[in-house]
Residue, then its C-alpha position, 0 to 999 in steps of 0.5 A: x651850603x653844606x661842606x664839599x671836598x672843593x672847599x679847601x681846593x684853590x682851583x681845577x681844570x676839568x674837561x666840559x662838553x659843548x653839547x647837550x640840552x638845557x637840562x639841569x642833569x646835562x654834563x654841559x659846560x652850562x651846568x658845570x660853570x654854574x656848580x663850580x660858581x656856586x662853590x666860591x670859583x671864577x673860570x679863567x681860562x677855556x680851549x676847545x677842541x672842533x668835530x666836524x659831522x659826519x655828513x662832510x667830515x674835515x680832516x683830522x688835527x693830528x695823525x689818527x682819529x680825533x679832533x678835527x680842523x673845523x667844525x663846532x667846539x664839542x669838547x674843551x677843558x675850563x680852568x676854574x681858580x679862587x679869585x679872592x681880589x675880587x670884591x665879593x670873595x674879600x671876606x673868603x681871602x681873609x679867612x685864609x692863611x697868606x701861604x694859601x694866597x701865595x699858593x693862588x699867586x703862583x698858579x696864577x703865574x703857572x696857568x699864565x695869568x701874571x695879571x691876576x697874580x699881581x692883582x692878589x698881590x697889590x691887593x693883600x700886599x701885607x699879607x704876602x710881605x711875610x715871605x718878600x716885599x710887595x713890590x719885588x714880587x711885582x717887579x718879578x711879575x712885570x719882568x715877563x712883560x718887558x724890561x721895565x719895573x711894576x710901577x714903570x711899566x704901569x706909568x708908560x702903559x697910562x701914558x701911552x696905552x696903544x704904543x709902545x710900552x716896552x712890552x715884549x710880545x708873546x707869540x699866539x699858541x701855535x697850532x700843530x699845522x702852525x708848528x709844522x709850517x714854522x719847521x719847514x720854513x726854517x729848514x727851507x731857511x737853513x736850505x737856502x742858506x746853505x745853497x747861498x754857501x754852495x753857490x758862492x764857494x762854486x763863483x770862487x772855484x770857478x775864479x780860481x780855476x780861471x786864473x790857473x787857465x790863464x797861467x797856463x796859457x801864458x806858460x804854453x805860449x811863452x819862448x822857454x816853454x815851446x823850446x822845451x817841448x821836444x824834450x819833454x816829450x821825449x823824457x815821457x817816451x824814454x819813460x814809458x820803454x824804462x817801464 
């Protein structure tokens, strides 16, 4: 194989069509995941963006012209990385230098693959105790995964595979519809809320207001308040000639 810029390239995320015939000069997803395998990489992750025909066109995914809500995958992107922890890559790995496989390591982790991570490092544990234990670096890894070590959470995940493994769930990917929903929901939350808040301030000022009817009542029914009456009316009316 004669010598490429993609050798001394750990990984790349290249957009790919879904379209397009069997020929070998296609630019199809066919073509492409074959080239990059013949050149020492793995596809470890693959999205796609839909686009419906024209002849019953869906509603568009964002707010212009674009991508749309259904239909076939036309497009996408494909993330191709080294996986030299697989047994047919060993002799690559060992070529390279253990900053490289750190470097590997922490795109693994960057792209959100913390498993394929923790598989280079268990793999070539020696070579990444140049820069920190083997083991720490699991840990580190298991971390996201639940409150729970490397070697704990594997034990609990043999025991038990199905259960509970102490593992803390990541949420899918929420589409822009989704994001979109999750917002008005939590306003319509925060609304409700504060309408909660209103009603029952409202509940007591109408308690409150009850009382002071009440009190009133007394006070206009009671003796001292009918035998002040006359005078108080005629304190207003000595009042409104003084002014």
């Amino acid at each position: 194989m004669r010598t490429t810029v993609l050798d001394d390239v750990l990984g790349v995320r290249i957009e790919v069509n879904y379209f397009g015939s069997d020929s070998d000069t296609d630019h199809t997803f066919h073509n492409v995941d074959r080239y990059m395998r013949a050149r020492g990489f793995d596809l470890f992750a693959l999205s796609s963006r839909l686009y419906s025909h024209a002849a019953l066109p869906a509603p568009f995914a964002g707010r212009g012209p674009g991508q749309t809500t259904s239909g076939p995958p036309l497009q996408g992107h494909a993330l191709y990385l080294r996986d030299y922890a697989a047994p047919y890559a060993r002799e690559a790995a060992e070529a390279r230098e253990a900053t490289t496989l750190a470097t590997l390591a922490a795109l693994f982790e960057l792209f959100h693959l913390p498993d394929c991570a923790a598989e280079l490092i268990a793999t070539f544990g020696d070579r990444f105790s140049e820069f920190a234990p083997p083991d720490l670096l699991l840990d580190a890894l298991a971390s996201g995964m639940g409150p729970l070590t490397y070697r704990e959470y594997l034990n609990r995940f043999e025991t038990d595979p199905i259960g509970d493994t102490g593992v803390a769930t990541t949420p899918a990917p929420l589409t822009k519809q989704n994001r979109t929903l999750a917002e008005l929901r939590a306003r319509h939350a925060a609304v409700q809320e504060r309408l909660r808040s209103c009603r029952a301030q409202y509940a007591a000022l109408q308690h409150q207001h009850a009382g002071l009817r009440t009190r009133v009542r007394a006070m206009e029914s009671s003796l001292v308040w009918r035998v002040a009456a006359p005078w108080r009316r005629m304190r207003r009316r000595l009042a409104r000639r003084s002014g």
